[in-house]
N, C-alpha and C positions, 0 to 999 in steps of 0.2 A: 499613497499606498492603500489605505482604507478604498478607496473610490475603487482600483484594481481590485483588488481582493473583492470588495461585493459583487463585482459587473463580472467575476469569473465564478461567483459563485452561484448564480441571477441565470433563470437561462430568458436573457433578455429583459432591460431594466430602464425605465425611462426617469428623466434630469427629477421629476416630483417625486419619484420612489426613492430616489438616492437621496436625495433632499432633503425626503422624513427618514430614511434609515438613520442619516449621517448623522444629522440634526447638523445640517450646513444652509443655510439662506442658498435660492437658487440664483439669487445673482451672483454669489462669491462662488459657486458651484459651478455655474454655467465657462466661465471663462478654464476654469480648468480641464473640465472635459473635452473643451475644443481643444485644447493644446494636449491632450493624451491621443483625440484622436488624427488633430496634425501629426501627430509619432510614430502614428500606427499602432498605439499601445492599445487604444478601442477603437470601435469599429462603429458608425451611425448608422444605423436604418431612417431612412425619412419616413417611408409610407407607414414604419411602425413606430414611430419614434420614442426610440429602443438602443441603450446601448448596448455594445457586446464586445466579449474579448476581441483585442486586434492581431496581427499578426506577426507584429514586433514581440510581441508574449511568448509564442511558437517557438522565433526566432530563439530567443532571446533561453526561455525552457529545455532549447535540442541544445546548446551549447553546455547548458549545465550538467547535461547526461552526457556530451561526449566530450568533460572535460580529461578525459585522459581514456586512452586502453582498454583499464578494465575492464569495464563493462560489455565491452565489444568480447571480451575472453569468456566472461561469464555469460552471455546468451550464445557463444558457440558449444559450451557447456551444456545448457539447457534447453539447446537444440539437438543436443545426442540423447537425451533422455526422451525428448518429446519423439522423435523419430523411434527410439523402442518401442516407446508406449503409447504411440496414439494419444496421450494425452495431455494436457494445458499446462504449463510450467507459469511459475509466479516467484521473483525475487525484488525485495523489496527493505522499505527498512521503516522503522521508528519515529513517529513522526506528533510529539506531545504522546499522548493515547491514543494514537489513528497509526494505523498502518499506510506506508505511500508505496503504491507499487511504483517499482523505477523499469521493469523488465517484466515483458509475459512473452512466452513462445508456444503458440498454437500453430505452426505452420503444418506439422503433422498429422494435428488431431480432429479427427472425426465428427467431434461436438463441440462447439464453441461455450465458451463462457463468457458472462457481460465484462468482467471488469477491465478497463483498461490502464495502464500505463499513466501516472497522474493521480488515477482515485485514490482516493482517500476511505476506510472504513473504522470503524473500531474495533483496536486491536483484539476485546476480546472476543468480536464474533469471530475470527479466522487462523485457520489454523494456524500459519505462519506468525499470525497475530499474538498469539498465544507462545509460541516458541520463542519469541522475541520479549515478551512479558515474566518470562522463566527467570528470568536473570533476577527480578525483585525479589526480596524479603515479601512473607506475607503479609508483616507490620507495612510495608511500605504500598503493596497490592491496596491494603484498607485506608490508605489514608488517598493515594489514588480516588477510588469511587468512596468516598464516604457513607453517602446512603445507604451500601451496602447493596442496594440494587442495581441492576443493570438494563438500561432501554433495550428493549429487543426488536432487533433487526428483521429477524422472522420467527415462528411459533416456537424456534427449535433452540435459538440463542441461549447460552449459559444466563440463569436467571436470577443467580446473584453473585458477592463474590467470594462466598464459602465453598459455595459449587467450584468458583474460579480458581480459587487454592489450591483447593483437591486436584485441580486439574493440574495446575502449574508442577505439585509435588510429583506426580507421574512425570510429567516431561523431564524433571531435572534428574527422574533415576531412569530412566529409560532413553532420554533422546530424543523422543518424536513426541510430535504435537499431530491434535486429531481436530477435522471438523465434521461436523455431520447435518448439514442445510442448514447451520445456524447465522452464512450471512447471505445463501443463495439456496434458494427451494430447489433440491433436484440434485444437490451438487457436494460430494464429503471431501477431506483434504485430510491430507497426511504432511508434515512440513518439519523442517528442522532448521535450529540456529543455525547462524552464520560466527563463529570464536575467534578472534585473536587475540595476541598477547593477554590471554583473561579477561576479554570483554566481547558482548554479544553485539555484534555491527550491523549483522543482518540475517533474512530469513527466505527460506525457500519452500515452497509446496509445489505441490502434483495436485491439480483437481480434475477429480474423477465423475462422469455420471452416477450415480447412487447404483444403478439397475449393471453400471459396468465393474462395477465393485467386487472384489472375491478376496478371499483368505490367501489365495495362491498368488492373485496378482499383490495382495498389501505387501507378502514378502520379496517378490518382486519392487515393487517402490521403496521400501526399503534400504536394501544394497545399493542399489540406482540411487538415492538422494546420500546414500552415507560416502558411497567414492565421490560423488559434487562434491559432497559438504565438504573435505580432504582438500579436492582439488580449489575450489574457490579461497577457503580459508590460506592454502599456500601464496595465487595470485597476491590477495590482497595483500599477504603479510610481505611479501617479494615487494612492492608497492607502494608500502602504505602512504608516503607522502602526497598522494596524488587518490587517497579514498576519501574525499571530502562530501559523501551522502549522510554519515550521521559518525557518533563519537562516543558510541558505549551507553553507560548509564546518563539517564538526566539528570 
């Protein structure tokens, strides 16, 4: 598992890099990798000689996303918003302190954004990220990031987590969560939990170009994410044996 996990984290990693990551001898190393990539689980380049994720992984990844319904309910959702608004929808969940998006729907929207499906950020550069963070105690927010500070993503990232507080304390009287380029230059989010039976399971945003941004369209995003919020929250709870992406608090 160690050896998957670096070679998908690696864009591109050869048998000596993993070697010294692992701290494995590359002869007890070597026989393993051939049998992940007899699996298809990685993939060898010769002329680079270079692992990389295989396609058993893929495989292996689309079944975990389409282990039931859901999901498929909730991007026909966030394909009606996206068709309003011309803009990027992002649903996703809690993942340690990283956000994992599980869903994005840009099929309508006019300016793409980088992230896909899989990535991974932290939570607190994004809005969604942040909606999902709502659910801690502040006591529990500071033992979280101890330092008190926060690595920043880009110039604009919350830059500690007193800043983060204050934030949180807005989201839990209001509802929405904000981002403003703090985990993409160019790009704000407005986003809100995901509630059932009294726990936050997941979260949803709208990401906007900065320059496409207006007072008029935020209360527009708004309404549009709060009947989602309703309708998805119903799904899962009609469902829930079969919502196996994340489980409330950690």
């Amino acid at each position: 598992m160690d050896i998957l996990e670096q070679v998908a984290q690696a864009q591109g990693i050869t048998l000596s890099e993993l070697s010294r990551i692992l701290a494995i001898p590359k002869s007890s190393l070597h026989p393993l990798v051939n049998t992940l990539s007899e699996r298809k689980y990685l993939s060898y380049n010769k002329l680079e000689e270079r692992y990389y994720p295989g396609e058993n992984l893929f495989v292996l990844g689309n079944k975990y996303i389409s282990n039931s319904d859901i999901l498929d309910k909730i991007k026909s959702i966030l394909l009606n918003i996206n068709e309003k608004t011309e803009e990027t929808l992002y649903f996703g969940v809690l993942s340690n302190l990283d956000v994992l998006y599980l869903e994005k729907m840009e099929l309508h929207s006019k300016f793409r954004v980088v992230s896909n499906p899989g990535n991974k950020l932290p939570a607190y550069s994004t809005g969604y990220g942040k909606a999902l963070l709502s659910q801690f105690t502040p006591e529990e927010i500071c033992t979280f990031y101890p330092n008190g500070t926060l690595p920043p993503i880009t110039e604009h990232t919350v830059a500690n987590v007193e800043k983060l507080n204050a934030q949180l304390e807005e989201i839990r009287k209001n509802g929405f969560s904000y981002e403003i380029e703090e985990s993409t230059v160019g790009i704000r989010c407005i986003a809100v939990p995901i509630q059932v039976e009294g726990e936050t399971l997941a979260g949803m945003s709208l990401a906007v170009p900065v320059f496409r941004y207006t007072e008029e369209k935020e209360m527009q995003f708004k309404q549009l994410l709060q009947e989602a919020k309703v309708q998805i929250e119903r799904i899962i709870a009609e469902d829930r044996k079969h919502w196996i992406y994340s489980k409330g608090k950690m």
